[in-house]
N, C-alpha and C positions, 0 to 999 in steps of 0.2 A: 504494500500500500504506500501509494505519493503522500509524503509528508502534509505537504500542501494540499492533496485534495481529501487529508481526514483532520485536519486541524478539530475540526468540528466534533469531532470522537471525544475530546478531553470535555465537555459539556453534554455528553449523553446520560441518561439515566443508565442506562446497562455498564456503563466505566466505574462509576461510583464502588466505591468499596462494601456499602450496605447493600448492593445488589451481585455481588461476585459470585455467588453462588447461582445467578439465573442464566450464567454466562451460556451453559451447553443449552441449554431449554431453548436457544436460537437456531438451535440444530437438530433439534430432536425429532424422531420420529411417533414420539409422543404426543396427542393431542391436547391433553389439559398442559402441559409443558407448552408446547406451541401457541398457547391459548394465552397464557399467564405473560410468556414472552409478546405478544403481540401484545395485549393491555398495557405490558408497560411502555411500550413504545408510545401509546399513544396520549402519553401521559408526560412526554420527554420534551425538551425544549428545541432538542436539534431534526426530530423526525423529518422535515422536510430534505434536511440537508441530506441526511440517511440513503432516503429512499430515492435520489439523485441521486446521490452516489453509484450505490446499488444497480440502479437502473442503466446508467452512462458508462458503468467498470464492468457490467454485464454479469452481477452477482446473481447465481440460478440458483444456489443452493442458500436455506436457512431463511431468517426471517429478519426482515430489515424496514426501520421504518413504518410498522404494523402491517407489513407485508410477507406472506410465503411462499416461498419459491414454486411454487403453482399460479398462485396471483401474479407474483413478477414474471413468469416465462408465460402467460397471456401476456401481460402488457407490453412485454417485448418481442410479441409473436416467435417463441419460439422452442423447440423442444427442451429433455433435460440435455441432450447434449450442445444445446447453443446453437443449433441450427435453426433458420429461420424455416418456420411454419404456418400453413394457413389452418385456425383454430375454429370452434363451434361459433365461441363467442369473439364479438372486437373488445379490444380493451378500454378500459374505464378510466376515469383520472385515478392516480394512483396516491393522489392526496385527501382528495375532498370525495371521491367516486362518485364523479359525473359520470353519465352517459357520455358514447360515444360522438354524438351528435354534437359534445359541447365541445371538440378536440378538435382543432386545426393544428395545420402544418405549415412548416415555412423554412427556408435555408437559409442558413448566418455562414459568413465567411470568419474562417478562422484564422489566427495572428499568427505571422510566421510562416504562412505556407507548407512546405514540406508537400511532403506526398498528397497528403488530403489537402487540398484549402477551403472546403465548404464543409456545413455540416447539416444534416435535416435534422430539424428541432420540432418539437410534438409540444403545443400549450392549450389547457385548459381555459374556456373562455367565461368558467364560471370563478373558479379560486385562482388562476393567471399561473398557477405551478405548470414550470416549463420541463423538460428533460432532450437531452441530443438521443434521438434513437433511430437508426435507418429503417429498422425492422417495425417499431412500435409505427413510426412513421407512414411506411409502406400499410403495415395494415389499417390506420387510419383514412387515406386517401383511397383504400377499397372500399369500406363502408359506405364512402361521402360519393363515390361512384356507384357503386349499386343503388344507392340513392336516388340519384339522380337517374339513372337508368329506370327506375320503376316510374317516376314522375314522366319521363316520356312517352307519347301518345304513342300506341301500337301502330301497326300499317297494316 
């Protein structure tokens, strides 16, 4: 993990020394574990920064930000091995869980160039929480097309 992109970590509820013991329950395959680890998430100060993080470092496994790695590989359209997938459901905002219909898309140029210079970014038009995701992106711009599609007059 980039220094810089967990600074935010030393301000979590889950860091704290009176929660050290809930550290694995972020991994468990246990449901009231998983359960108890999600509540506290959403009870933390940093969760937004979390579940960006998570989302943008393509974290698939555990639970982040009141999110499980079922939740996050919908959001980020894609399997447990990180491959991108077309899924049952589109995904939700992964902050506030808006519908799909409140999620647009849109691409930022990224500083410094390098191999990438652009990025698709996916934002909530109800709680404004943004994340970079090609994948979460991609399957947003399908919904907003089947959409559109169904709204079109037959021939």
């Amino acid at each position: 993990m980039s220094i810089e992109k967990t600074k935010w970590l030393n301000n979590s509820l889950c860091s704290k020394k009176e929660n050290e013991h809930m550290i694995e329950w972020f991994f468990s395959e246990e449901p009231e574990e998983k359960y108890a680890a999600k509540n506290l998430c959403f009870a933390c100060p940093v969760r937004k920064d979390c579940i960006k993080y998570a989302l943008e470092e393509k974290q698939i496994w555990g639970v982040w930000g009141g999110r499980d790695e079922n939740e996050i590989r919908r959001i980020l359209s894609v399997d447990a091995n990180g491959d991108e997938c077309r899924r049952e459901r589109y995904p939700q905002c992964p902050f506030c869980f808006a519908r799909t219909a409140k999620l647009k898309t849109y691409i930022v140029d990224l500083p410094g160039g390098g191999r990438w210079t652009t990025a698709r970014m996916v934002e909530c038009t109800d709680c404004g929480f943004a994340w970079r995701s090609r994948t979460s992106a991609n399957a947003v711009n399908a919904y907003h097309s089947q959409k559109e599609d169904k709204k079109k007059p037959k021939k």
